[in-house]
C-alpha positions as CSV (number, residue, x, y, z in Angstrom):
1,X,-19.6,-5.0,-12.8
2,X,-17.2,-5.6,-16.0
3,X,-14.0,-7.7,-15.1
4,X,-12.0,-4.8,-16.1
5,X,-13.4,-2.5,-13.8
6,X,-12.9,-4.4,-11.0
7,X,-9.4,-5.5,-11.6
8,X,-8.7,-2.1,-11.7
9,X,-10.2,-1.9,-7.6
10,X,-8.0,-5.1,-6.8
11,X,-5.2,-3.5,-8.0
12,X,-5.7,0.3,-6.4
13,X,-6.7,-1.7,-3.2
14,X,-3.6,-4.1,-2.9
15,X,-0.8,-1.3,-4.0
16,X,-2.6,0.9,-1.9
17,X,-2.7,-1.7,0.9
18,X,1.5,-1.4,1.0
19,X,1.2,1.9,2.1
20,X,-1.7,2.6,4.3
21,X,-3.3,-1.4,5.0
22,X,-5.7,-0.1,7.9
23,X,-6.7,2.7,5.2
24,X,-7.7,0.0,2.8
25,X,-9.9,-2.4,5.0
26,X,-11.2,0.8,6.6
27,X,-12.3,1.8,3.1
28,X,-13.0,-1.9,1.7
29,X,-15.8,-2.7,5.0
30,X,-17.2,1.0,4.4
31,X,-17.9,-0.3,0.6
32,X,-19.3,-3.6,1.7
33,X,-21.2,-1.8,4.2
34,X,-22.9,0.1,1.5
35,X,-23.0,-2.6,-1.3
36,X,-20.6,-1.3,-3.7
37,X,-18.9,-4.3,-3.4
38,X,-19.4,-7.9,-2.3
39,X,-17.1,-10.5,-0.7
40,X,-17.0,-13.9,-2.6
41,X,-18.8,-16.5,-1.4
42,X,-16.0,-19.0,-1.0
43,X,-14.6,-16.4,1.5
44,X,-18.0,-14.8,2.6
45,X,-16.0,-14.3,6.0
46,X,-14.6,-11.1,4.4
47,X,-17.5,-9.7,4.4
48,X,-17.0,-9.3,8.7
49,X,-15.3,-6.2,6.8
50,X,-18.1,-4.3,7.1
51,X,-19.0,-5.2,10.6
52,X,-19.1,-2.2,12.5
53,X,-16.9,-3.4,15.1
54,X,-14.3,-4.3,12.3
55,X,-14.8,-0.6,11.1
56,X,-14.2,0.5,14.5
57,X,-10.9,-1.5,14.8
58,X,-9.6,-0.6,11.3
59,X,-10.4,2.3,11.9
60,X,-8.2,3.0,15.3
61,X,-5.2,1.1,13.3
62,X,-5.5,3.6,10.9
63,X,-5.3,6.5,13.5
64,X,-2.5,4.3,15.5
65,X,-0.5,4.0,11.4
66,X,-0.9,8.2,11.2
67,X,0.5,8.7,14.4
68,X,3.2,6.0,14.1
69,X,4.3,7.1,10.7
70,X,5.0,10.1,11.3
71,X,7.8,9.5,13.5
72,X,11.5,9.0,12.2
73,X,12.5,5.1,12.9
74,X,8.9,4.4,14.8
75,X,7.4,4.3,10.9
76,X,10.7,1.9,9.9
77,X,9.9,-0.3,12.8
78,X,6.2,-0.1,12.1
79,X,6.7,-1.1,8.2
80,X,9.0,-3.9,9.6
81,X,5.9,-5.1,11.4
82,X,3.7,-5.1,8.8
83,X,6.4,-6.6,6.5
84,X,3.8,-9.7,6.1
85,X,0.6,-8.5,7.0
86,X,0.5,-5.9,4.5
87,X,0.9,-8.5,1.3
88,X,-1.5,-11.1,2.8
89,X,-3.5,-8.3,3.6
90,X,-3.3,-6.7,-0.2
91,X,-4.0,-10.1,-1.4
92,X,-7.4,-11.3,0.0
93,X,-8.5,-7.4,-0.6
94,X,-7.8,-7.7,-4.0
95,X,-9.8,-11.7,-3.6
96,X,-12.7,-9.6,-2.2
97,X,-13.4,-7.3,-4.9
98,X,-13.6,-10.6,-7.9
99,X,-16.8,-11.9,-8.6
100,X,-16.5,-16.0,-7.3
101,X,-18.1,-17.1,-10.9
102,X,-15.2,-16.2,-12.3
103,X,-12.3,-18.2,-10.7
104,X,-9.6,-17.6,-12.7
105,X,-9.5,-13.9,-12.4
106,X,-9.7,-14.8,-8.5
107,X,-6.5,-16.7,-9.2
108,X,-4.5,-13.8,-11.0
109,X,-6.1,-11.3,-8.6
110,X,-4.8,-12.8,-5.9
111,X,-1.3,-13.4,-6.9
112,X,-0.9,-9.8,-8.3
113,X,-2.4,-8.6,-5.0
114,X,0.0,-10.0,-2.8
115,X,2.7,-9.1,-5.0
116,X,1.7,-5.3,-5.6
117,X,1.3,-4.8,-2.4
118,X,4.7,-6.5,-0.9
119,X,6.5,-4.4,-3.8
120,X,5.0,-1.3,-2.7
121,X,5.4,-1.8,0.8
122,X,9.3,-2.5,0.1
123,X,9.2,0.9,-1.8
124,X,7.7,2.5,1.0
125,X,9.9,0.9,3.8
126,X,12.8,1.2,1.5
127,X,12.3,5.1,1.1
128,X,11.2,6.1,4.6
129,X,14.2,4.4,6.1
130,X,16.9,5.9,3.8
131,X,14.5,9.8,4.2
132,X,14.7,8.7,8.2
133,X,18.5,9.0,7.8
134,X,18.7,12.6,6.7
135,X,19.4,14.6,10.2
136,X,16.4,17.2,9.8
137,X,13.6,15.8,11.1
138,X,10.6,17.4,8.6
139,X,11.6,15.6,5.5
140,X,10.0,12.5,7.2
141,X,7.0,14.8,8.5
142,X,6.2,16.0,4.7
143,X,6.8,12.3,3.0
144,X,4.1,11.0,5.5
145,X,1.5,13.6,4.9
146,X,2.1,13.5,0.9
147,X,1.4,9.3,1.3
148,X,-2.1,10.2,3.9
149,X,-3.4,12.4,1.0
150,X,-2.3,10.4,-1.7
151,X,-3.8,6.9,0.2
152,X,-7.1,9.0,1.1
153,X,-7.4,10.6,-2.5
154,X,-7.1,6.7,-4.1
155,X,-9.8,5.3,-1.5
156,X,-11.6,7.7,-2.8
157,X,-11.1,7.3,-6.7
158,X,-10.8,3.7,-7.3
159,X,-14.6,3.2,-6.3
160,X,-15.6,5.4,-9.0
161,X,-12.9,5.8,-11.3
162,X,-10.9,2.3,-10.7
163,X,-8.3,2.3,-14.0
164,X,-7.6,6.3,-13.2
165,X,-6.8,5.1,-9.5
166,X,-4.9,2.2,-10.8
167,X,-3.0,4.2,-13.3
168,X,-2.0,6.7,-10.6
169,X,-1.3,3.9,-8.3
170,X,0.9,2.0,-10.6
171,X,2.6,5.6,-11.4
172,X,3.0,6.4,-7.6
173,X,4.8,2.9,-7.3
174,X,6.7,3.4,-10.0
175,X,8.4,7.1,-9.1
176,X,8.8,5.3,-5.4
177,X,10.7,2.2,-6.8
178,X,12.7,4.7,-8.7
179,X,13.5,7.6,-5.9
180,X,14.2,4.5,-3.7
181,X,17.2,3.5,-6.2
182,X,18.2,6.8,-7.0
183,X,18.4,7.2,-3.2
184,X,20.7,4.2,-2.4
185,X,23.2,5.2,-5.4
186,X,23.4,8.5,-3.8
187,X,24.1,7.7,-0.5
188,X,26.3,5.0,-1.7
189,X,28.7,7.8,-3.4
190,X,28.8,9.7,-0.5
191,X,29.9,7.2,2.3
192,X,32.1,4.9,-0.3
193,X,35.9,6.6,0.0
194,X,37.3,7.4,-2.7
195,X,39.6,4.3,-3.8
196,X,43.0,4.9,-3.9
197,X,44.6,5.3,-7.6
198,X,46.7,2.3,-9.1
199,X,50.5,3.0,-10.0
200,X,51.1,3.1,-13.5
């Protein structure tokens, strides 16, 4: 497969692994398991991805990260959890997808994994904490279900469409980053007092 191509699954894969990681190596082993993509040889342990007791185990983390996320402060103290293990984890899934003959691309791969994937986790974790503080409790309900149908729709597409997943992707990342900042200002309005007007 083109360079381009798969860039554009290492990228879905690691911005996608800041939301929902289990989702990703769930998806990634079922992949390997069906040859669509290969781990590279340098790191042929990755391919244990598609082991069936590694789908099994992925798999329950991914029922354990539905549950968990959809309730208020259990997600925040889930996300704080996986504030690690969600980059390294976006990172050698974006290493898995790169051909090994083509080291470089590894190289950048790898470093824009792990960083795609800490930024969107920090969107995320950023945005579910600040939606956690709202006092009705469905606003964290609906959040979570948008990001599980969002996450299960880009599994889906960046196998066979990869630059459509990773546009979306890189959209979805962007709107978060920028909801999260819109958020904070808000908030900050309402619990700053007023400050107290100088004598002229």
């Amino acid at each position: 497969m083109d360079i381009i191509p798969m860039l554009g699954i290492a990228a879905s894969l690691s911005l996608l692994a800041g939301w929902r990681l289990y989702l990703c190596v769930f998806a990634t082993g079922l992949a390997m398991h069906f040859g669509m993509i290969e781990a590279p040889s340098h790191v042929a342990g990755l391919q244990i991805l598609a082991n069936s007791w590694v789908l099994g185990a992925s798999g329950l983390g991914l029922i354990a990260e539905f549950f968990a996320d959809k309730v208020a402060w259990l997600d925040s103290i889930w996300d704080v959890v996986h504030g690690l293990v969600r980059p390294i984890g976006g990172a050698l899934l974006a290493l898995a997808v790169i051909d090994p003959a083509q080291p470089m691309w590894q190289i950048i791969a790898l470093l824009l994994g792990g960083s795609g994937a800490f930024l969107s986790h920090s969107a995320k974790a950023g945005t579910r904490a600040i939606i956690n503080a709202s006092p009705e409790p469905f606003s964290n309900m609906a959040v979570s279900i948008g990001e599980d149908v969002i996450s299960a729709g880009l599994a889906l597409l960046m196998f066979h469409a990869p630059m459509t997943a990773e546009l979306v992707a890189a959209s979805l990342l962007l709107g978060a980053v920028l909801l999260l900042g819109a958020t904070r200002r808000m908030l900050n309005q309402m619990f700053t007092p007023p400050q107290p007007k100088r004598g002229g």
